[in-house]
C-alpha positions in Angstrom: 45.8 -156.3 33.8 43.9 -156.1 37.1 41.4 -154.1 34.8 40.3 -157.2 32.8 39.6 -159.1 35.8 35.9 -159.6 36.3 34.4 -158.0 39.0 33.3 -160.3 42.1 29.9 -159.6 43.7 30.7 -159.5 48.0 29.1 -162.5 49.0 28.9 -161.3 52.8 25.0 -160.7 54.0 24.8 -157.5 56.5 22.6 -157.1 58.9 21.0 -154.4 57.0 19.9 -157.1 54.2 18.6 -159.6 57.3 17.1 -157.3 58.9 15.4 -156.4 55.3 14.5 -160.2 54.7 12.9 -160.2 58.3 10.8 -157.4 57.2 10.0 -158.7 53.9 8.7 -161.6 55.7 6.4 -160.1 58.0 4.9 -157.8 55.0 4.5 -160.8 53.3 2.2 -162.7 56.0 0.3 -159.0 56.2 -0.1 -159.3 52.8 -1.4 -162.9 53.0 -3.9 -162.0 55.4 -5.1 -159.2 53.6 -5.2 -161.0 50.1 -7.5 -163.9 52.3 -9.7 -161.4 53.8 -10.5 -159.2 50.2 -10.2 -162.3 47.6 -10.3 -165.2 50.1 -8.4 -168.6 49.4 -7.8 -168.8 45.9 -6.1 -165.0 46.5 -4.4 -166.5 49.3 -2.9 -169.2 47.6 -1.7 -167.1 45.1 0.0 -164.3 47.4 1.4 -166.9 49.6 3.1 -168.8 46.8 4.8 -165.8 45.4 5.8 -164.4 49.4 7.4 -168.2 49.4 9.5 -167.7 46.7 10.4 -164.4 47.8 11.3 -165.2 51.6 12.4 -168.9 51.2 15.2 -170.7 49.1 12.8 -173.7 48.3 13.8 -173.2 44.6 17.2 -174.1 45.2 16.6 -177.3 47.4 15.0 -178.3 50.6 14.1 -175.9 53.5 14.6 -176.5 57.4 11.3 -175.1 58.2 9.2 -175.9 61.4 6.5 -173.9 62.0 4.7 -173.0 64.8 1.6 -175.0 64.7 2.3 -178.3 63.2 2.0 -181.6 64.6 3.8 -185.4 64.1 4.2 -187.1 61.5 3.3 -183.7 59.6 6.0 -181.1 62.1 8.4 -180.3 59.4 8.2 -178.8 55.8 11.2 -179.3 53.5 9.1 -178.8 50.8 7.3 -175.4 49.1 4.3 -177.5 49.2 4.7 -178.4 53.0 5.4 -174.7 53.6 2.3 -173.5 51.4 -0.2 -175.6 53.2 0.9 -174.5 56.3 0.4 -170.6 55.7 -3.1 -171.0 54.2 -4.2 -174.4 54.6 -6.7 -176.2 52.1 -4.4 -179.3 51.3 -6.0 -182.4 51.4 -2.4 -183.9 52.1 -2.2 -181.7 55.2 -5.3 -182.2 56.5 -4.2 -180.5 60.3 -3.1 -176.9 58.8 -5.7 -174.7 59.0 -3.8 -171.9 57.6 -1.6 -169.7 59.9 -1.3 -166.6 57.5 -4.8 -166.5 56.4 -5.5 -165.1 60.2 -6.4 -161.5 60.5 -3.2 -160.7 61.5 -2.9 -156.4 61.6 0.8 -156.3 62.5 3.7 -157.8 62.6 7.6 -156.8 64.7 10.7 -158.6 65.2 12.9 -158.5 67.9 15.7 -160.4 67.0 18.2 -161.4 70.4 20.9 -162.4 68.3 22.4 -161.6 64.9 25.2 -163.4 63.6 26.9 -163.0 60.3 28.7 -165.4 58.9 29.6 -164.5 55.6 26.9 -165.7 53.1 25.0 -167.0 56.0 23.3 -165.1 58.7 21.2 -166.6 61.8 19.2 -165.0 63.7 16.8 -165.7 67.1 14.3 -163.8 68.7 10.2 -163.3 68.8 8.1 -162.1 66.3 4.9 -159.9 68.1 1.9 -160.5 65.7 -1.2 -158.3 66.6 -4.9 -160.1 65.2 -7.6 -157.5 64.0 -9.1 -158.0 68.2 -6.0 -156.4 69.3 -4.7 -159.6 70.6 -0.9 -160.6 70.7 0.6 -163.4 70.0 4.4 -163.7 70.4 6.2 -166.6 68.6 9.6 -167.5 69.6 11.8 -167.8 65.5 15.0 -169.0 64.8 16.3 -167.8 61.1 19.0 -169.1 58.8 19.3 -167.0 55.9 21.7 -167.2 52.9 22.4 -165.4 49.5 21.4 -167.6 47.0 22.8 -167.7 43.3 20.5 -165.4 42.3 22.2 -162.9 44.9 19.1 -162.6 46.9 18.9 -163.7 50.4 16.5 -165.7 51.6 15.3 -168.1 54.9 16.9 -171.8 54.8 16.1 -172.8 58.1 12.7 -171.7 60.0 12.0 -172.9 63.5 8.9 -171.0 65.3 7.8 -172.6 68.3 5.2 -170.8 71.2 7.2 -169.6 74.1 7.5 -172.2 77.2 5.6 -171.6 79.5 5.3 -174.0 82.9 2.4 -175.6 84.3 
């Protein structure tokens, strides 16, 4: 009988899949930078929209995402709208993002300080390194939440990016 039982997909995320999804996200904001700097915003728009459904579970409900340059009453985006304006900017309803990913960012490496797996949930913290077409660097501190959705893909829930501390 155990033949005709169907056949359960493991649920579990490895690392190998988050560190893939961390990967797939960096590409992605390469790719929005690139898609801004050879078709400008419309292209933008465009790339960054289908890099958000990619990376993030927004089509399955809200996302905990806070990125790094957002201010009150606008800090948080729950929403793939919120999310979109803050990767390339040009929303009237978010008139302080100017666009993050649009920036001529060259390249982009995680180094995650913690990895846990929790079985269709991982987490992770860390920095992301991005590198701008000057050479400069800018290191953003990330904390990742990322779960298989129903589609079996896995994807961020929970974004928080914040500039290291730094005291005055």
């Amino acid at each position: 009988m155990a033949d005709s039982l169907p056949m359960r997909m493991n649920s579990n995320i490895t690392e190998q899949q988050v560190l893939n999804a961390q990967q797939g996200w960096c590409n992605g904001l390469l790719a929005i930078s690139k898609a801004y700097a050879t078709g400008g915003f419309a292209a933008a728009e465009i790339t960054a929209s289908r890099i958000l459904d990619q990376a993030y579970g927004y089509q399955y409900g809200a996302v905990a995402f806070k990125p790094t340059l957002t201010q009150h009453p606008q800090t948080f985006r729950g929403t793939k709208a919120g999310a979109l304006a803050y990767f390339v900017g040009g929303n009237p309803s978010y008139p302080n993002d100017k666009g993050f990913a649009i920036k001529p960012w060259q390249k982009c490496a995680i180094r995650n300080q913690v990895i846990q797996l929790h079985g269709d949930l991982a987490i992770t913290m860390g920095n992301v390194d991005l590198i701008d077409s000057s050479g400069k660097l800018t290191t953003v501190d990330k904390t990742w939440a990322f779960l298989r959705e129903p589609d079996g893909e896995v994807r961020i829930v929970l974004h928080h990016s914040s500039l290291p501390f730094t005291a005055k």
